[in-house]
N, C-alpha and C positions, 0 to 999 in steps of 0.2 A: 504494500500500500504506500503510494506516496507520503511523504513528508505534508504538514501545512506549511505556507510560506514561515509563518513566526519559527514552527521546527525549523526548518531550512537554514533559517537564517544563526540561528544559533545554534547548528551543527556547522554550519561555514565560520563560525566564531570560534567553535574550538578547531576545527583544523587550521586556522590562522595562528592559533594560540603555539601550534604545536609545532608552526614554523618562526614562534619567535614575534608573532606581529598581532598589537593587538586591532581589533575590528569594532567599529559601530557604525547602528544603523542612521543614515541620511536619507531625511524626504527630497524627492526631486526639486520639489523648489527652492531646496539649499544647496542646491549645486550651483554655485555662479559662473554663466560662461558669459565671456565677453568679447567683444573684437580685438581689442588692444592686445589681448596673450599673443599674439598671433605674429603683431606686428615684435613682439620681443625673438621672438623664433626665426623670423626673417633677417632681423636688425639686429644681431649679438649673438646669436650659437652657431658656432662651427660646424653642429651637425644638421644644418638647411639642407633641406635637398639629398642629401646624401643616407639618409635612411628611408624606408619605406610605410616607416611607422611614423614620421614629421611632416610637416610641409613642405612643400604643398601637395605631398600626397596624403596628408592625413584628410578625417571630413574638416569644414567649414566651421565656425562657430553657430551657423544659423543650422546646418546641418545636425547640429552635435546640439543644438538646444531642444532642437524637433523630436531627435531621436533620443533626449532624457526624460523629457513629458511623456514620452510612451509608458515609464514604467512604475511601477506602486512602490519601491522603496530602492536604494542600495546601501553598503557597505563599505564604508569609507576606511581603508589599510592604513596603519603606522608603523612606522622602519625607523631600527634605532640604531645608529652607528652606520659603519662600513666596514661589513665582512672580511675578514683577512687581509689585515693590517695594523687593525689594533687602535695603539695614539701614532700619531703623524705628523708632519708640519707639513708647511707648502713646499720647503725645497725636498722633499720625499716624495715629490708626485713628478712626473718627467710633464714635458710639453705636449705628447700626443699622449694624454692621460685617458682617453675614451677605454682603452681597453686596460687600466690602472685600476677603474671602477668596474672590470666585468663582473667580479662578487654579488657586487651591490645591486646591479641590473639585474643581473640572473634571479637575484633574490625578490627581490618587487617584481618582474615582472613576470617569473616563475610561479610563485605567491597569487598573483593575477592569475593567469591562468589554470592553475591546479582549481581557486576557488571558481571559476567561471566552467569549467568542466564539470565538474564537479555539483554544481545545480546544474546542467543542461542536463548529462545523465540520471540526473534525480527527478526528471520529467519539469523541470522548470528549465525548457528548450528557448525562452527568448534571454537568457542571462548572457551577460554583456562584459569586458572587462574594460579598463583602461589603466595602461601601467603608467611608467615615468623613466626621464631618459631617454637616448635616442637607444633603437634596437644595440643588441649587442649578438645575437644569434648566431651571428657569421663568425662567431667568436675569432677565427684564423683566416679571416676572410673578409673581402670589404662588402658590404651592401652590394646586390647587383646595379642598384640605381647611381651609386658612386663608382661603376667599374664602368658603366657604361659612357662614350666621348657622344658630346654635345648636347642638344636638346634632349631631355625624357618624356616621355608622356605616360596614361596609368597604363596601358600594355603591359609596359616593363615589368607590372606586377605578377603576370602571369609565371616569369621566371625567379622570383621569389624561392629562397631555396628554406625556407621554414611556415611558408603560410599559412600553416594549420595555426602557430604560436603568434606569428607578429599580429599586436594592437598596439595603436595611438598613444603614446602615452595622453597623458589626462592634460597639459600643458599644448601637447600637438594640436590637438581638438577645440581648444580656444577656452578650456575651464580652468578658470583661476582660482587655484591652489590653496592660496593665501584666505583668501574668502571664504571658501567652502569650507575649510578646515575649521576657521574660526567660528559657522555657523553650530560645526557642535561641540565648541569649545576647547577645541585644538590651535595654540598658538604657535604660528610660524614666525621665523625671523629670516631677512638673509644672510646668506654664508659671506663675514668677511674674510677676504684675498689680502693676500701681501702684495702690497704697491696696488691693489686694487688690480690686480691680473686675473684675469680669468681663468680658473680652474685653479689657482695657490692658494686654495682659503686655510686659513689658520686653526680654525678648531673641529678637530674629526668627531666631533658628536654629532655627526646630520641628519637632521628625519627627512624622512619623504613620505611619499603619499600616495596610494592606489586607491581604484574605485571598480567595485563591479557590481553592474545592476543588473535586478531583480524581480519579475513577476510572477 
């Protein structure tokens, strides 16, 4: 016999628990998405374009607002640290730090995925993830949308060498982090960098944030 959503949601609570991350539940109208996330993703990360799971292959903010009203609740993920590293400073992180943080991806958005599985096969078939970060799948490998010369368009996604796994992270999709967190009492701050460089931030305590939704 299936689960009710309320079970559901609180057997997805402890299998979160059991990887370390805790979970609560968020109404859709506490998810804030906005346009401006968007324009951050464009204007300041490195990994533009170059993943499958950012822009501007990720959905739209208007897409991605459309597609949260569809659902009756989700479960907002907490991540505490960075996996396999410990303490650290910023000159402990190299310049192409993307595959620096594989742990931490793998973990949120592994985390994502196991829970989003995990209600689809428990007959709650419209469950949704969104992780954080740009894809890291290709672990030894670049994104095919970054191997490919010149223009891309979403084709390319057909050659996708994990697309059972890759989703949006939550930041891709135009949902601001900051907001939603705080809507159920999760405070964010941002990570200060040394000399304000991106990616040398100074203190390795960092949370992050996943979402998978629910009907």
């Amino acid at each position: 016999m299936q689960r009710s959503l309320l079970a559901e949601i609180e057997y997805l609570k402890g299998l979160a628990q059991e990887k370390g991350v805790a979970a609560e539940e968020i109404a859709p109208e506490d998810i804030v998405v906005s346009q401006w996330v968007r324009f951050k993703c464009r204007y300041g990360c490195k990994g533009y374009a170059r993943h499958l799971g950012c822009p501007p292959y990720a959905p739209s903010p208007d897409e991605t607002r459309r597609m949260v009203d569809e659902y009756d609740i989700g479960l907002l993920l907490w991540f505490d640290g960075v996996p396999g590293h410990g303490e650290f400073g910023p000159d402990d992180i190299p310049d192409d730090f993307h595959p620096w943080y594989a742990d931490l991806i793998i973990w949120v958005n592994g985390t994502v995925h196991t829970l989003e599985k995990t209600a689809f096969y428990d007959g709650f078939y419209k469950a949704f993830g969104f992780g954080g970060y740009p894809c890291i799948w290709c672990e030894h490998q670049h994104c095919v949308a970054e191997e490919a010369e010149g223009i891309v368009d979403e084709s390319i996604r057909r050659k996708c060498r994990h697309m059972d796994r890759v989703r949006p992270s939550m930041e891709a999709a135009g949902i601001d982090v900051f907001a939603t967190a705080r809507n159920i009492g999760w405070e964010l701050s941002t990570i200060p960098c040394k000399n304000m460089e991106y990616g040398k931030i100074t203190d390795p305590h960092v949370h992050s944030i996943g979402l998978v939704l629910i009907e």
